[in-house]
C-alpha positions in Angstrom: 4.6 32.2 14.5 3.0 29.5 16.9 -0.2 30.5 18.5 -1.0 27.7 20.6 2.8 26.7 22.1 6.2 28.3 21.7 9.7 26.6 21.8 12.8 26.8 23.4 16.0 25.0 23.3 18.9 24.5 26.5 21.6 21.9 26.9 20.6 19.4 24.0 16.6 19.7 25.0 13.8 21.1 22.5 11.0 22.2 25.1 7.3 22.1 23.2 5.4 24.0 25.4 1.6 24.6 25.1 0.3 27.9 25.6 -3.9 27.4 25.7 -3.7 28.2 29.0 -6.9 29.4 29.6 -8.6 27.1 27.7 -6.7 24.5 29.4 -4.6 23.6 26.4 -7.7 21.5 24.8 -6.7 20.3 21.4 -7.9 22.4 18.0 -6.7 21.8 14.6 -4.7 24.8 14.9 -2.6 23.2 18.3 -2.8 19.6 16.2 -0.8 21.5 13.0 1.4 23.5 15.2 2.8 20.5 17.2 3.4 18.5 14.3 5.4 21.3 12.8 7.4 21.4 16.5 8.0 17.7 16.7 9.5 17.5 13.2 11.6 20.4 14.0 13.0 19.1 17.1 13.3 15.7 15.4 15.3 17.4 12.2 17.8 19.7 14.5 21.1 18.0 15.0 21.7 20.5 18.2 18.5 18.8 19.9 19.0 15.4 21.4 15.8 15.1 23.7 12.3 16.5 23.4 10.6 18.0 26.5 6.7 18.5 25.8 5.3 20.6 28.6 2.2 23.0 29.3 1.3 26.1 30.9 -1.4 27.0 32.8 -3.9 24.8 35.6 -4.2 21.3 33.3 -1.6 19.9 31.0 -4.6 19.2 28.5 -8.2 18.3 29.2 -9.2 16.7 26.0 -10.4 17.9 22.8 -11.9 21.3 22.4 -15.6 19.5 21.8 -18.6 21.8 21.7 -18.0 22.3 17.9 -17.7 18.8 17.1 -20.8 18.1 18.7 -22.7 20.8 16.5 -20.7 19.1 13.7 -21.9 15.9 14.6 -25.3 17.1 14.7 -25.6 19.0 11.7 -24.4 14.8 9.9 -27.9 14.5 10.3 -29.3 17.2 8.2 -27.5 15.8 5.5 -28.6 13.3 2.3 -25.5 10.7 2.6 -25.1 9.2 6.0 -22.1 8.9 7.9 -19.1 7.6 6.3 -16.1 5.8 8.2 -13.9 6.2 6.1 -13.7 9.8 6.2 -14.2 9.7 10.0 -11.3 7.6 10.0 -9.3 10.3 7.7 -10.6 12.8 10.0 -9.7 11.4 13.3 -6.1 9.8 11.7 -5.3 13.9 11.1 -4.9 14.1 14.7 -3.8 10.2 15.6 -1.0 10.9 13.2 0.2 13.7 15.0 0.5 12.5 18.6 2.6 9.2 17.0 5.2 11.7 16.2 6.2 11.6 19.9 6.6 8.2 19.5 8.0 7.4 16.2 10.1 10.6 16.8 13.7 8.9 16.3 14.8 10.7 19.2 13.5 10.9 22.9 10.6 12.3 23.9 9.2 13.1 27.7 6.1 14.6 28.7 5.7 16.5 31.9 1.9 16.5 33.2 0.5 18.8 35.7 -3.3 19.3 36.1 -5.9 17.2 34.3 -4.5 15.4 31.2 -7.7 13.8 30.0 -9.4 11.8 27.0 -7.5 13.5 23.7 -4.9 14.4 26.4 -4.2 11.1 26.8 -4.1 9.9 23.4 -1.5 12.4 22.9 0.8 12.1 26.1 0.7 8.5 26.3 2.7 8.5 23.2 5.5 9.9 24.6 8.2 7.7 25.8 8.5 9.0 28.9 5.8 10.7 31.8 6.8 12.4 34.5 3.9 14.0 36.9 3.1 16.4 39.2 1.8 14.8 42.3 -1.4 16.6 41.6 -2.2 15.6 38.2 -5.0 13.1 37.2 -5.4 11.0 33.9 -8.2 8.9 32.9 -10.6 8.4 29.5 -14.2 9.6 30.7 -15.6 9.1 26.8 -15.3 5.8 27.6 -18.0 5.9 29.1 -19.9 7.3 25.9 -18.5 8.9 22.7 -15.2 7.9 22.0 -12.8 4.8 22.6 -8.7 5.7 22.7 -7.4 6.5 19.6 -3.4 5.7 19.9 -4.4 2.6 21.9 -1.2 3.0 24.3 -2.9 1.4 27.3 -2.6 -2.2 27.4 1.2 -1.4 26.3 1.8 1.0 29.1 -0.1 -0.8 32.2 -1.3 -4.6 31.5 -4.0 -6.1 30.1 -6.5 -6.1 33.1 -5.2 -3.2 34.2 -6.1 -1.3 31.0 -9.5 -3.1 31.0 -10.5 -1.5 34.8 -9.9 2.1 33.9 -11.5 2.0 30.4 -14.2 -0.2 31.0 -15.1 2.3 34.1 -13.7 5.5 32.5 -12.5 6.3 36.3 -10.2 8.8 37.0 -6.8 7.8 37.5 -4.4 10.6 40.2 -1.2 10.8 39.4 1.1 8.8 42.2 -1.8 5.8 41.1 -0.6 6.0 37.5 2.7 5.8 38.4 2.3 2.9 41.0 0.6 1.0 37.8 3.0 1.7 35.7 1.4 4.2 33.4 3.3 6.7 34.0 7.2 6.8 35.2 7.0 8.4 38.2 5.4 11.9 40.3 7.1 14.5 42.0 5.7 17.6 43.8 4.4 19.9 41.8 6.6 22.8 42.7 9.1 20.3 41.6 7.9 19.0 38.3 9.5 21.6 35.8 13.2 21.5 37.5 13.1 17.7 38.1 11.7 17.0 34.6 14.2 19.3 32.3 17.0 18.0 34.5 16.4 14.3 33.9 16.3 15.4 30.1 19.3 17.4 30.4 21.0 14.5 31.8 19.7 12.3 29.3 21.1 14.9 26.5 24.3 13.9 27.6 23.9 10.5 25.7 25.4 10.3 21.9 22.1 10.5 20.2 23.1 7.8 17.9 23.3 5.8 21.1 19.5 7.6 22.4 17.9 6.6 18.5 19.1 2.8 18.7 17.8 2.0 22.4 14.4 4.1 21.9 13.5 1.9 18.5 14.8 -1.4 20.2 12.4 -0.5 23.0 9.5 0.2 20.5 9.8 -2.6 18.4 9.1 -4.7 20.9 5.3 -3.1 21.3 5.4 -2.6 17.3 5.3 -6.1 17.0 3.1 -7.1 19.7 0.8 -5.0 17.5 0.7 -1.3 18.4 -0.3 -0.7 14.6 -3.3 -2.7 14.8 -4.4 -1.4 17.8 -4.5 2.0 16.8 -6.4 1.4 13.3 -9.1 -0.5 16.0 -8.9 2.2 18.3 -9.5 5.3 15.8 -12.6 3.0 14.2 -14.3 2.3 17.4 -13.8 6.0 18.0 -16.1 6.9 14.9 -18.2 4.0 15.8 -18.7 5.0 19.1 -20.0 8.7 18.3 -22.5 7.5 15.6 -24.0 5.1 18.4 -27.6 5.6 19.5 -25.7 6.3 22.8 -23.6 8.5 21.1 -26.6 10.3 19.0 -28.2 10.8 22.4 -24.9 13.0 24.3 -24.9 14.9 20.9 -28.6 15.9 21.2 -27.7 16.3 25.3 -25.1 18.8 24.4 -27.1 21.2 22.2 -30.2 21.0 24.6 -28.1 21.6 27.8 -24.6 22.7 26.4 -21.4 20.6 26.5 -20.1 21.1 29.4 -23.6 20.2 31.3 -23.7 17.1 29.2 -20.6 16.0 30.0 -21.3 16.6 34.3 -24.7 14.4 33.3 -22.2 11.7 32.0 -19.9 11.7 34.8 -22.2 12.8 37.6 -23.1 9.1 38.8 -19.0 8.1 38.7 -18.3 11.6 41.2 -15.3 12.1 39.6 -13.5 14.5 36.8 -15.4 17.7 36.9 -18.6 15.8 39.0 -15.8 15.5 41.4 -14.5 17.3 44.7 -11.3 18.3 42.3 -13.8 20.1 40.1 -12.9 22.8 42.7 -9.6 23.3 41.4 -9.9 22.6 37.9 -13.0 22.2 35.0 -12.3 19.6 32.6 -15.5 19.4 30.4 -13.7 18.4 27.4 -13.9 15.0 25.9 
């Protein structure tokens, strides 16, 4: 059985829900394993026609579950061979690979985001064909800023060219009714209302043929497969490795195991005020990457 989400299935619509609450659903191999099991599942059962990936708990998913990958990191260097990119790349497509199944899922999938949905978050949700949002939620890519670069490279196809440029070359947080009005995301609702609103627009899109929901969801990614979504990502998951094997990188490693990761990560995003250096730090703790 599952130990990081569950499923259940209700007029035509596979909901993936993660259960880390408490640990506010940050991403482990063990989630990364379990999802991809759930998506091919969902994908493979002709009684499912849309897939409904939701979360439990304050944040939809704040990143990566990181303080192990920092010791990790740091324990490269006690090593004889340096650091090799290619199994970085191996490494990071493991996870990369996994989040693409929402979008090379042949049937629909729609994410509903509440709470932080951060860094590896985004990676993940931004895949999905559809976002729908609680008014309170908040996206946004702090590693930017140091240690990482997105790895399924979905901005530029989601918001615009300069759009995608301000947030990632700032690593600002982005609230929720702002995605939307940028075109990240589809739309917000309250948050009271996100659950009911976002299982019945799947529901009502379950009443499609799926034949009919396959055919328009691959005409509507080919046109972003051949603008070069492929590329992008390969770029995307090498920058990644590059970017926490820079001295900059090196540097918020050795942070992290002097102060912790979580007080590494405020001394990142302290200047910026926002995330968990924030006033909504008060509500919720995202110090994941």
């Amino acid at each position: 059985m599952p130990t990081t989400l569950r499923t259940e299935t209700r007029n035509g619509v596979r909901s993936i829900v993660l259960t880390r609450a408490a640990d506010y659903n940050t991403i482990t191999p063990e989630l990364r394993d379990e999802l991809s099991v759930a998506i091919d599942e969902a994908d493979a059962d002709h009684g499912v026609r849309v897939i409904l990936l939701r979360a439990e708990g304050p944040a939809f998913c704040a990143g990566y579950a990181l303080g192990s990958s920092t010791e990790a990191q740091a324990a490269e260097r006690t090593r004889t061979r340096v650091w090799d990119s290619a199994a970085d790349l191996r490494m990071i497509s493991r996870y990369v690979n996994v989040y693409m199944k929402l979008w090379y899922a042949s049937k629909p999938t729609i994410a509903a985001v509440h709470g932080w949905c951060i860094g590896g978050g985004t990676d993940m949700v931004l895949c999905a064909d559809i976002i729908i949002a609680g008014e309170g939620a908040a996206f946004g890519y702090p590693p930017s800023r140091v240690w990482g670069t997105p790895t399924t490279s979905m901005w530029v196809y989601r918001m615009g060219l300069e759009r995608a440029k301000r947030y990632l070359l700032t690593g600002d947080e982005i609230r929720a009714p702002e995605a939307a009005r940028i075109g990240l995301i589809l739309e917000t609702v309250p948050d009271d209302q996100l659950l009911a609103h976002a299982t019945a627009f799947a529901e009502r899109m379950a009443r499609v043929p799926v034949n009919q929901l396959q055919m328009l969801k691959l005409l509507c990614n080919h046109t972003a497969e051949n603008m070069g979504l492929s590329t992008s990502r390969l770029v995307g998951s090498l920058f990644d490795g590059i970017a926490r094997h820079t001295q900059e990188g090196l540097d918020f490693v050795a942070r992290a195991r002097a102060v912790g990761f979580r007080q590494a990560v405020r001394n990142r995003d302290d200047p910026f005020g926002d995330y968990g250096s924030g006033p909504r730090s008060r509500k919720h703790k995202p110090a994941k990457k």
